[in-house]
N, C-alpha and C positions, 0 to 999 in steps of 0.2 A: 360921371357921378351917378347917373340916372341908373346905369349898367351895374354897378357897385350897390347901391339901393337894392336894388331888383333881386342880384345874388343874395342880400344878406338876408333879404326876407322870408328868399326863398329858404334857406337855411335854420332860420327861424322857424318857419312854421311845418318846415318839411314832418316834425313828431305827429303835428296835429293833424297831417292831412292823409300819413299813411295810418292812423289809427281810426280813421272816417272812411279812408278807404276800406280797410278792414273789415269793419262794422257794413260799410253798405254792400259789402264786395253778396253775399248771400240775397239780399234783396233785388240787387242787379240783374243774378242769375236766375232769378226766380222769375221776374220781367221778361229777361231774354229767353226763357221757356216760354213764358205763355203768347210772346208774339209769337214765335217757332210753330207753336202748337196751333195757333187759330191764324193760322197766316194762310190765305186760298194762294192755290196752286195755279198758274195759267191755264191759258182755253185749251183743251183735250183736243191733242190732233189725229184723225181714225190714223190706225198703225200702218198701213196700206202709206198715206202720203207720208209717212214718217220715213220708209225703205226707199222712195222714190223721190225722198228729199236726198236720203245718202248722195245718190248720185250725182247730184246738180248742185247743191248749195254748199257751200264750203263753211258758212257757219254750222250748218246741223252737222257735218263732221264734225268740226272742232269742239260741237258739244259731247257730242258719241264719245269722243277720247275724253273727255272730262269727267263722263261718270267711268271707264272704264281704268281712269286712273284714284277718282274714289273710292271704286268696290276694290281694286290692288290694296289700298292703303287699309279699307276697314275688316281684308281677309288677312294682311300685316297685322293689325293689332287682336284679330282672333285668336290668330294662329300662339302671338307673345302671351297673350291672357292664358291659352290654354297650356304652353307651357309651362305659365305661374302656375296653374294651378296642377298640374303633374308635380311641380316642384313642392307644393304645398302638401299632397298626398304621399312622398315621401315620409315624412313624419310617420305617419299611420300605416303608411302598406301593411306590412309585417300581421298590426293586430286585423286588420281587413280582411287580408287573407286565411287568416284563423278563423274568423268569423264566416265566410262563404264558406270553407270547409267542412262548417261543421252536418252538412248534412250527409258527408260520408266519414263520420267519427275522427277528424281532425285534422293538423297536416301529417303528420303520424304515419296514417293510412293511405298519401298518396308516394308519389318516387319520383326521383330525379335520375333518368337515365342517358341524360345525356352534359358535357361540361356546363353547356351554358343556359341549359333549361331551367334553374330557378333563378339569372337575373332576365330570363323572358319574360317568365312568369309575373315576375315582381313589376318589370316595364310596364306587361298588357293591365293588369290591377291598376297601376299606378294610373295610366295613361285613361280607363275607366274608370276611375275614379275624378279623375281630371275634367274628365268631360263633365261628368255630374256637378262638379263646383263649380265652374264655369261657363255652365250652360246658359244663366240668365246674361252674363255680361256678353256673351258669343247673339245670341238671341238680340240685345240690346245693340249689337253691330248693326245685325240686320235690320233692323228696322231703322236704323240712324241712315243707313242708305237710301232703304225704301221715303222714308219718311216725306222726303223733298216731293215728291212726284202723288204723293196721295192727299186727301182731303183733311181739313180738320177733324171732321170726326171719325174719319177713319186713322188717324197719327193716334188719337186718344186712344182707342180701343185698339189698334195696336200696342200701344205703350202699356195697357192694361194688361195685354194678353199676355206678357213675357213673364211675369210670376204664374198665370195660369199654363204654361207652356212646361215651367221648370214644375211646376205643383206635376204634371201630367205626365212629364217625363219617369219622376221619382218614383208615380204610381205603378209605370208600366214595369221599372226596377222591382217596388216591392211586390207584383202579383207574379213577376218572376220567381223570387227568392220564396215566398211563402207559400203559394199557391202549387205554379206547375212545376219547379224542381222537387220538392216533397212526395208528387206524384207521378212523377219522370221515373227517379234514380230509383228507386223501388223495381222499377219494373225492367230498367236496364242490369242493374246489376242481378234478376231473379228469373234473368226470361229463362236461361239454363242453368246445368250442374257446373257449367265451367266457373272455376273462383277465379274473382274479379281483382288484378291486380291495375288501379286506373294511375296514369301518371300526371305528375302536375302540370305538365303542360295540356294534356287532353283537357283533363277535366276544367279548368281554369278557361281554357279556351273557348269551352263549351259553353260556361257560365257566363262568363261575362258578353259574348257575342252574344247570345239567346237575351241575358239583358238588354244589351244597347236596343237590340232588332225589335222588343216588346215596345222598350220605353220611346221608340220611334214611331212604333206604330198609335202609341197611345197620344200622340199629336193631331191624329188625324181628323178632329174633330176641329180643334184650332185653324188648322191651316187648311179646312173648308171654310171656313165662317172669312177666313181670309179672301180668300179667292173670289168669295160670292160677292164681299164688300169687292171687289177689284173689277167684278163682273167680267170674271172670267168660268165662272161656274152659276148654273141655275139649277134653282131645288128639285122641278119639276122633272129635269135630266134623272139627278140622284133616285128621285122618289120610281121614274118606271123602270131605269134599269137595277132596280135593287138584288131580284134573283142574278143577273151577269156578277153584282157585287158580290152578293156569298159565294158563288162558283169561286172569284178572282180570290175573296178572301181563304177560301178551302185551301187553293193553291198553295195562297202564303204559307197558311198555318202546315202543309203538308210540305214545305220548302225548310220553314225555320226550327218543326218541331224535329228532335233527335230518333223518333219511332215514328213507325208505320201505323201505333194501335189507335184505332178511333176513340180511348179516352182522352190522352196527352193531345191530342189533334183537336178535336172537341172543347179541350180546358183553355186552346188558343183561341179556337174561331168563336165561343162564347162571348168574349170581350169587344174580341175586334167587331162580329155582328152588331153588340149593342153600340158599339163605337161610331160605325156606320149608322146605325137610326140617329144617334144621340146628330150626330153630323147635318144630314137631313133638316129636321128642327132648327138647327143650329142656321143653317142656310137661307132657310123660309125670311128668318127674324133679318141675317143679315141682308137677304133680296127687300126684302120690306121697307128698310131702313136706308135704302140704296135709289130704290124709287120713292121714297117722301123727300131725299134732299134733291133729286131729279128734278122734282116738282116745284120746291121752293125755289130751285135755281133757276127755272123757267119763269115761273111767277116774279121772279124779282128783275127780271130783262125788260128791258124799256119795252 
């Protein structure tokens, strides 16, 4: 009888309690964020015994395979997300590609000379464009990994950086399209009398790599401030070897720009240089912030 009770009640009130679930179900998760977030990480063990544990302990294996079945499952759901959003940029290729176009008078003006050079085409767009939409959720992997093993307020200012990350990406896109293609294509298609017939897959190829390669490099200021919180990077390093940096960066710029001319060369390594001081700066704050919780973590030991 007691059993019969028990079911009808639960039947009874089952309305009222998935509609309180409902209602708390956001609150819950907003709780379960902020343990996540201010939850300390165990005691830091130097990486030296870390390698030297592989060999002898058979739990620090068993851990080893734990994150390396974590990082599979959240490079799994990168990889889905960034298909969604390829699939998503579908819709749009078409006018996309109209639009990149336009600084050599249309599609019009480029050719298809081979059968399956315009669904490349349409793929490589798509596929760059993909990226771009799915950049913060892709980002938001990675730190969902990282997360467990870093500090409170380094999860935070992680967690903060993934919009400033996607904001930095879109930038080093737009100083592509507006900036140094307008000053490029001018000079490729002018350096002689031969007329210039480009095809869609050059040109598209050309574009959109020289995007991704800018809007990657314009992270780099990010993923120092990262490094220095992780203390794997000191400012002091950045700050003396900074002439090795513009050399390294000339490099770049003279690797990803399409010409040899030192303006197009120059319209790269202008950015990336500031990119690199802004970097610098950006390290000092986070070595600063790296030794004050150093400090309080000391202070607060018996």
């Amino acid at each position: 009888m007691t059993n019969l009770f028990t079911a009808l009640w639960r039947v009874i009130t089952f309305p009222f309690r998935l509609i309180f679930n409902i209602l708390a179900f956001p609150f819950r998760g907003l709780r379960g964020i902020g343990r996540f977030l201010n939850e300390d990480i165990p005691e830091e063990r130097p990486l030296m015994d870390t390698f030297s544990s592989l060999a002898s302990e058979a739990e620090t294996r068993a851990s080893l395979w734990e994150h390396v079945d974590a990082l599979r499952a959240h490079l799994l759901r990168s990889v889905i997300g960034l298909a969604l959003g390829v699939g998503i940029s579908f819709y749009f290729t078409v006018p996309l590609m109209s639009y990149l176009a336009i600084p050599v008078g249309g599609l019009e003006n480029l050719q298809a000379i081979e059968v399956t050079e315009e669904v490349g085409v349409f793929m490589r767009v798509a596929l760059t464009s993909g990226i771009a939409i799915m950049l913060p959720y892709i980002a938001f992997e990675i730190w969902l990994f990282a997360a467990p093993g870093l500090r409170p307020r380094e999860r935070k200012f992680g967690l903060i950086g993934i919009p400033l990350a996607t904001l930095l990406f879109l930038t080093g896109i737009a100083f592509t399209f507006f900036i140094l293609l307008p000053a490029a294509l001018p000079f490729l298609g002018g350096f002689t009398e031969i007329q210039q017939f480009w095809t869609a897959r050059d040109y598209f190829g050309f574009v959109t790599g020289l995007m991704i390669w800018i809007g990657l490099f314009f992270e780099f200021p990010l993923v120092i401030y990262i490094l220095t919180s992780m203390g794997l990077v000191k400012p002091d390093i950045l700050r003396q070897q900074w002439r090795l940096a513009i050399v390294a960066i000339a490099i770049l710029a003279a690797a990803i720009t399409p010409t040899i001319d030192p303006v197009n060369m120059g319209l790269v390594m202008l950015p990336m240089s500031l990119l690199y001081f802004v970097s610098i700066g950006l390290s000092y704050l986070a070595y600063a912030g790296r030794r004050r919780n150093m400090a309080e973590a000391e202070t607060d030991l018996p």
